[in-house]
C-alpha positions in Angstrom: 0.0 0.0 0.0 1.3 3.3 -1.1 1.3 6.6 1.3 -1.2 8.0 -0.6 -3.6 5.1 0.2 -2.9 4.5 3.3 -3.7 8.5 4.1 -7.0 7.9 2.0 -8.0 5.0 3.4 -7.2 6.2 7.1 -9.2 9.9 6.5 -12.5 7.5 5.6 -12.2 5.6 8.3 -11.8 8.5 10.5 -15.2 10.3 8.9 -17.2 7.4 8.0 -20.0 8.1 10.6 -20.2 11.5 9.0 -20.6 9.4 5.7 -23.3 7.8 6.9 -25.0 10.6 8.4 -24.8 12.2 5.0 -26.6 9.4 3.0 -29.3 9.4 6.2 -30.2 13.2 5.3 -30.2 12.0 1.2 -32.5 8.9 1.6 -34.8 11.2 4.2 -35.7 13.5 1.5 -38.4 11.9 -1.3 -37.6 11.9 -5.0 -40.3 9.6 -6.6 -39.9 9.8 -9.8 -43.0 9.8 -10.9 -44.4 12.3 -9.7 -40.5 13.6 -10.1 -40.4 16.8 -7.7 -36.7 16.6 -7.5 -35.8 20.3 -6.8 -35.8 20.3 -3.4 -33.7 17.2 -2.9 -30.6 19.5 -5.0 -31.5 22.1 -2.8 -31.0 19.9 0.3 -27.9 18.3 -0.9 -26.7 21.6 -1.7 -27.1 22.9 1.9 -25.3 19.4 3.5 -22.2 20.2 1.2 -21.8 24.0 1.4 -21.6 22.6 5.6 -18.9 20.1 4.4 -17.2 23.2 2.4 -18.1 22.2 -1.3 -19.8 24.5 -3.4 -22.2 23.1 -5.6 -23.1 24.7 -8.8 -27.2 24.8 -9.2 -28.4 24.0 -13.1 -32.4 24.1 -12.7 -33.9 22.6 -15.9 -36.4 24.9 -17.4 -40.2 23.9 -16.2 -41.4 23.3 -19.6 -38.5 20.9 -20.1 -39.2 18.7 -17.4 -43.2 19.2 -17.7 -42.9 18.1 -21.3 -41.0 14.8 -20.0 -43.7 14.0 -17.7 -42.2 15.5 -14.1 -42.4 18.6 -11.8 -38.9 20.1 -11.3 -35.1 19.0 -12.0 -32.1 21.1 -10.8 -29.0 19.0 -11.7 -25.5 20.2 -9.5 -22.3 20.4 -10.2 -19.0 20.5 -8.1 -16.0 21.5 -9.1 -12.7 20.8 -7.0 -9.0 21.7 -8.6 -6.0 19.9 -7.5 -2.9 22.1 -8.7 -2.9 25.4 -10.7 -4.8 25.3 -13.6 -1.6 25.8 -16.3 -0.5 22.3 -15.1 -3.2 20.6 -17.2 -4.1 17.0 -16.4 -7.6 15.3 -16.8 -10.9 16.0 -15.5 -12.6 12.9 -13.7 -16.3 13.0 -13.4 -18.7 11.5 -10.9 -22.2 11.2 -11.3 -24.8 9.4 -9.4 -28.7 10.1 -9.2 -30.5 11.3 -7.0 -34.2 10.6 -8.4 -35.8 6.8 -7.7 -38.7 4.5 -8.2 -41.6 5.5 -5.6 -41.2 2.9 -3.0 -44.3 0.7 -3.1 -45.7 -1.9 -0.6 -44.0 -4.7 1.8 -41.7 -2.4 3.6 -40.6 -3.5 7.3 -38.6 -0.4 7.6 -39.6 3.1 6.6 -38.5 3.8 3.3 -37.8 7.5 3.9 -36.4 6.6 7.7 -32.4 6.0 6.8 -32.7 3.3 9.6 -29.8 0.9 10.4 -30.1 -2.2 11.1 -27.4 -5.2 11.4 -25.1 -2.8 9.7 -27.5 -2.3 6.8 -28.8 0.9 5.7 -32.7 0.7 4.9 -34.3 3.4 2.5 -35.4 3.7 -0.9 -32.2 4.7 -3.2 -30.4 3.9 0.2 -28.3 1.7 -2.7 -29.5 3.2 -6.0 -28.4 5.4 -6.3 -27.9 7.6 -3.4 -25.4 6.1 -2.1 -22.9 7.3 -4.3 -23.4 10.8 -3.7 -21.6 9.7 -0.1 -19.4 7.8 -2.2 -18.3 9.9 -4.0 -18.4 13.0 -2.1 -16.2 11.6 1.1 -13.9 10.4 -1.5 -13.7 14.1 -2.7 -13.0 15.2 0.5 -10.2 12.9 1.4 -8.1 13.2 -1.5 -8.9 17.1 -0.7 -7.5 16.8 2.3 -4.4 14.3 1.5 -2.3 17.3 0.7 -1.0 14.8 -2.3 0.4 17.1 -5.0 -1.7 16.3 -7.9 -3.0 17.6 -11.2 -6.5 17.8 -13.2 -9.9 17.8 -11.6 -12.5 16.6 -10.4 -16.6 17.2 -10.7 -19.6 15.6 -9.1 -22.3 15.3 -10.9 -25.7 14.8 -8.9 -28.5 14.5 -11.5 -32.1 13.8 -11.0 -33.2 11.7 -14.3 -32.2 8.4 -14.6 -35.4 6.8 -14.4 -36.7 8.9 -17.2 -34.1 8.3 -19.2 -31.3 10.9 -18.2 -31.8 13.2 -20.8 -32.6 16.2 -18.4 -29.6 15.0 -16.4 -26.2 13.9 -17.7 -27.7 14.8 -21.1 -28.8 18.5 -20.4 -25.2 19.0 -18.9 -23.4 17.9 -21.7 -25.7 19.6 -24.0 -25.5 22.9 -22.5 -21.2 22.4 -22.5 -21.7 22.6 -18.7 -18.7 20.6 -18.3 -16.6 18.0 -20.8 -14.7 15.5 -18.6 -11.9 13.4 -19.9 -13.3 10.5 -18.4 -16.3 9.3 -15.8 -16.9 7.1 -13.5 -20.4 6.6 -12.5 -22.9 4.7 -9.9 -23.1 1.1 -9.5 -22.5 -1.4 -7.4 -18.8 -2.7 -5.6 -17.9 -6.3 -6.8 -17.6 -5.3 -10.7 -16.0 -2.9 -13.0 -19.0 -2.6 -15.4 -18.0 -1.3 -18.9 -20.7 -1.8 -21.6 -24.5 -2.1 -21.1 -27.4 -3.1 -23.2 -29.4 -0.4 -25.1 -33.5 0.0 -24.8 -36.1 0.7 -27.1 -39.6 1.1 -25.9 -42.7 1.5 -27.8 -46.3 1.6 -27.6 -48.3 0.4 -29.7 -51.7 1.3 -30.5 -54.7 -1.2 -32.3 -57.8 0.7 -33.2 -60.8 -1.5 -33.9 -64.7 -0.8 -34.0 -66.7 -0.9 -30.8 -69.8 -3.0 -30.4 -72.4 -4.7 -28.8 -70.8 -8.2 -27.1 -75.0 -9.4 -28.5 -74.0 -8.1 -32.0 -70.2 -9.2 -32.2 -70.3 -9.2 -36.0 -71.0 -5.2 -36.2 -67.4 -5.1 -34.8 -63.8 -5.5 -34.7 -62.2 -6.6 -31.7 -58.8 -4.8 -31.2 -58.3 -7.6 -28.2 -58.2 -10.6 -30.4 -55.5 -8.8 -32.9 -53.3 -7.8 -29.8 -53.4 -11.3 -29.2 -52.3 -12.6 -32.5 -49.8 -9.6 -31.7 -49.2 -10.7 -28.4 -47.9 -14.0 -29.7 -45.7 -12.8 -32.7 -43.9 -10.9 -29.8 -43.2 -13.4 -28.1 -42.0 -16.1 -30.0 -39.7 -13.6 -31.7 -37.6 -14.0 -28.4 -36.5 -17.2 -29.7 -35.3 -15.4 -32.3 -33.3 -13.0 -30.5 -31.9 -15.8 -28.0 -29.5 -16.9 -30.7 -28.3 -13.3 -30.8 -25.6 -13.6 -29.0 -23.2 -10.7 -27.3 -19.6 -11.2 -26.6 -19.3 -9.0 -23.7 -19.3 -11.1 -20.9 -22.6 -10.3 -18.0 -24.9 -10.0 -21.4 -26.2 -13.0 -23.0 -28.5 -11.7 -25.6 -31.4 -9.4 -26.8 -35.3 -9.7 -25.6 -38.4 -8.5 -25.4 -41.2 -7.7 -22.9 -44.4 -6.3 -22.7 -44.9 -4.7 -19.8 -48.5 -3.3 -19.8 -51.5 -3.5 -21.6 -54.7 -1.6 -21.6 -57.9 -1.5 -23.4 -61.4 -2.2 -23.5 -64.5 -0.1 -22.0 -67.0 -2.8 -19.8 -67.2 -6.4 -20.3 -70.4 -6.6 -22.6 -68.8 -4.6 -25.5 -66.5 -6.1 -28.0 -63.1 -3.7 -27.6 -62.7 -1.3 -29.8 -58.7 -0.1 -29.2 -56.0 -1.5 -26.9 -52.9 -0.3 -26.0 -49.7 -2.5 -25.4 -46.4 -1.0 -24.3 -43.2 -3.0 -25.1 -39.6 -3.2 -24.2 -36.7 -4.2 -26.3 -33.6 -4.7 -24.8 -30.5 -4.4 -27.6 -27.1 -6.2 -26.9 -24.5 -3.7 -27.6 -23.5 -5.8 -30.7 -26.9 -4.4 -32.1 -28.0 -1.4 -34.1 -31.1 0.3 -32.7 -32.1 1.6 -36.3 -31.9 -1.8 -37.9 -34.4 -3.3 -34.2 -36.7 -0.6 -34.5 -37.2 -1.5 -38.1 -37.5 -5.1 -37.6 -39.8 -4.7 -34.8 -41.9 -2.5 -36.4 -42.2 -4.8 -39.7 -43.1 -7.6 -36.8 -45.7 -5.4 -35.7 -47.3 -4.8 -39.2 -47.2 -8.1 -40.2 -48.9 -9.5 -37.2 -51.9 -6.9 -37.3 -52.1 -7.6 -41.1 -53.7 -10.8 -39.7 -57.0 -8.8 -38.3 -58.6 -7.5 -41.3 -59.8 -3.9 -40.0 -57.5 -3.2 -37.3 -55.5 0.1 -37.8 -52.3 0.4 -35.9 -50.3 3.3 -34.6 -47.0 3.2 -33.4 -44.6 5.5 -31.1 -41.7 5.9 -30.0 -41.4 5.4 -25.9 -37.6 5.8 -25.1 -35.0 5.0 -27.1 -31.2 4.9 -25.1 -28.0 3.5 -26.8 -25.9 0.9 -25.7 -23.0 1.5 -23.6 -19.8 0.4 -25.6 -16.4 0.7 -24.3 -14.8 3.6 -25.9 -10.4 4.0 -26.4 -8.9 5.0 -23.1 -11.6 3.5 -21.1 -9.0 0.5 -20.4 -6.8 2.3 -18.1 -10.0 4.0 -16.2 -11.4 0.1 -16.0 -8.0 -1.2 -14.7 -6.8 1.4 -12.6 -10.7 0.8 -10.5 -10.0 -2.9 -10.5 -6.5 -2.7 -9.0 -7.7 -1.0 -6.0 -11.0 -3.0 -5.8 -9.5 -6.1 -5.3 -7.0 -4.9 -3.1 -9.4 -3.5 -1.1 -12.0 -6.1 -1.4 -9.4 -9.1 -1.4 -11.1 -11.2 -4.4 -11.1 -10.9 -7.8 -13.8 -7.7 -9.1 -14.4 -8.6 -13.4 -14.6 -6.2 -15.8 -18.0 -7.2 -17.6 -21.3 -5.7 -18.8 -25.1 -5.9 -17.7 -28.0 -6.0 -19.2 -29.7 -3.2 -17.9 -29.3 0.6 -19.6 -28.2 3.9 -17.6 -27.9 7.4 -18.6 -23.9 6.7 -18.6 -24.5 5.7 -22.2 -25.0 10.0 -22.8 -21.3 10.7 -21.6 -20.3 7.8 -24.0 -22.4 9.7 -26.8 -20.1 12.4 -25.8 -16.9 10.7 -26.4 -16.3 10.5 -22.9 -14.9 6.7 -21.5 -16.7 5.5 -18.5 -16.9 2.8 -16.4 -19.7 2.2 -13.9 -18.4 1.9 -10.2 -19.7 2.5 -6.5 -20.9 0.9 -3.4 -23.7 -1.5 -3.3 -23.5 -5.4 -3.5 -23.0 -8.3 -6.3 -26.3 -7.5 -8.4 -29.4 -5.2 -8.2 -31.1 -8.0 -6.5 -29.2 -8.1 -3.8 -29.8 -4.8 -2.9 -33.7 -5.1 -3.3 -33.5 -2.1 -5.5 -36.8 -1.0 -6.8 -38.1 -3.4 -4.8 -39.3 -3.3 -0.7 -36.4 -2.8 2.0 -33.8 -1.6 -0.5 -30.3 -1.4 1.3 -27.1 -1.3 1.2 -24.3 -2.5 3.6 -22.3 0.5 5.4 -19.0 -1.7 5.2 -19.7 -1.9 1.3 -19.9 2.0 1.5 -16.9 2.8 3.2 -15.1 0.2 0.9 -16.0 1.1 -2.0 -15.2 5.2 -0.8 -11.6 4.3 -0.7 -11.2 2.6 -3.9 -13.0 5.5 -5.7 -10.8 8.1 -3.9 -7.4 5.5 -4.5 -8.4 5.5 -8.1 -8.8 9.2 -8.8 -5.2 10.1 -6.5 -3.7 7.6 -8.9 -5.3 9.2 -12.0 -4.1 12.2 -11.2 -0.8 11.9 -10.2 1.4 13.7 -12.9 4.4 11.3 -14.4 7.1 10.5 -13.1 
């Protein structure tokens, strides 16, 4: 172990009940998203870091913005921290993590907004995703801060409050706007992988318009129901088709598809005249999401050809890339790994996953990432999205010091 880390390390140790405290204050405030009222969570975060000596830049996303995306209010922050004078160059490291979260549901035994400890657990919805990683990252701002290492570049938090809408009011709006361009990002996840690549999304609804009628007089209709089934069952065996798609990235195996809800009808004794089906189509990152949305859509068509009088209408839900490892990603990716296993003791892969973040927008950008931060082995785990979300505090504190070993090594000038 190097000076360097053992001064990180030790400085983490010393403030880790203040870490905790911090993601307490985080988890306490509500950001369902929907209804996605996220303002006042920046402002609160804002407050807890000005008291920690970190001034965080406030970016409020114009109210028609976020009203047109379906949510009340964003303000995205940025921090800014300088290590050496500005004329010595070296590279700007970004952080982000979100701050907005699935509302918390039913089947909780501890109070989802309480921040409650229990068996060295922390209880609270986004207590591990992804709020976590504002502590995580923030306390391993601070230490390299005050290591008094002599090093060169920069490094920026970025606290956004969009992920679960896609991100494009978060990550995207910064970069957009040229509120920052970072040389390279890591970003939140969870503390036994490296992840570098992620599947893509495409979501769609589609819409089958029939002719109401009388369940007595059947004939006098069309019944939009029995052509969503036909539909229904095109969808599905296509994922037969798409489990011989294979990806090479190890953690994802290959495309599929789901339909997630449905909706249609107006009482039982009339023959339904429109239904609505929403789908979801995850893309390997070996995959073009031009060429899926154009074979899904002749799917579609083909299908509802099969009901003579059905008219169907189709739009675009969400579309977000892949995540593909872009050059200079590998020492980023490495230089996490080293200091995970060290500080884990057992091996941490570099793979991908299957689910889509809003990291794929700094990789739109040109920017390499790799997706990093405290949490367990897989989303499960952590009951993410799901009742009694955690996250264990000694996974926290670990996964601080790697994040703050990797950026002291980062930027440390040459030689």
């Amino acid at each position: 172990m190097s000076r360097i880390d053992d001064t990180l390390d030790r400085w983490i140790d010393d403030h880790f009940d203040e870490q905790v405290r911090f993601l307490q204050a985080l988890v306490r405030v509500p950001t369902d998203t929907p209804p996605g009222d996220n303002a006042p969570h920046a402002l609160r975060t804002a407050a807890l870091l000005a008291e920690m000596g970190l001034t965080a830049e406030s970016h409020p996303v114009p109210a028609a913005e976020v009203q047109a995306q379906g949510m009340v209010s964003i303000t995205n922050l940025i921090v800014r921290q300088r290590f050496g004078a500005a004329d010595e160059g070296g590279p700007t490291i970004a952080l982000n993590a979100h701050g907005d979260v699935v509302p918390p549901g039913d089947g909780w035994t501890h109070d989802p907004y309480g921040g409650e400890i229990d068996r060295g657990r922390l209880y609270g919805r986004a207590a591990a995703v992804s709020k976590s990683d504002f502590a995580t990252y923030t306390f391993a701002l601070r230490a390299l801060a005050a290591s008094g290492a002599p090093l060169q570049g920069a490094v920026e938090l970025h606290l956004t409050y969009d992920e679960e809408f896609g991100g494009e009011l978060g990550p995207g709006w910064l970069l957009r706007h040229s509120l920052t361009r970072p040389d390279a990002l890591i970003a939140a996840g969870f503390s036994y992988q490296v992840v570098t690549a992620h599947n893509g999304c495409l979501q769609m609804e589609v819409t089958l318009h029939g002719l109401a009628s009388h369940a007595a007089y059947p004939d006098t209709g069309v019944d939009a129901l029995q052509a969503a089934n036909r539909l229904l069952t095109a969808l599905y065996a296509h994922n037969a088709v798409l489990r011989e798609r294979r990806s090479s990235v190890p953690g994802i195996t290959h495309p599929y598809l789901n339909v997630g809800r449905i909706e249609g009808g107006s009482n039982t004794n009339v023959v339904p005249g429109k239904v609505v089906l929403k789908l979801d189509r995850r893309m390997i990152p070996e995959e073009d999401s031009a060429e899926v949305e154009a074979e899904l859509r002749r799917l579609i068509a083909d299908a509802v050809a099969l009901s003579p009088g059905v008219r169907v209408e189709l739009r675009r839900l969400l579309l977000a890339q892949s995540l593909k490892p872009l050059p200079g990603h590998e020492k980023l990716a490495a230089t996490v790994q080293q200091h995970a296993q060290a500080i884990f003791g057992e091996p941490i892969p570099c793979c991908g996953t299957p689910l889509y973040t809003d990291v794929r927008l700094y990789g739109a950008a040109g920017v390499p990432a790799v997706i990093y931060g405290a949490g367990p082995r897989s989303v499960l785990e952590s009951n993410a999205k799901r009742a009694d979300e955690h996250l264990l505090l000694e996974d926290l504190r670990r996964a601080t010091q790697v994040v703050a070993r990797t950026l002291a090594e980062l930027l440390t000038p040459a030689g």
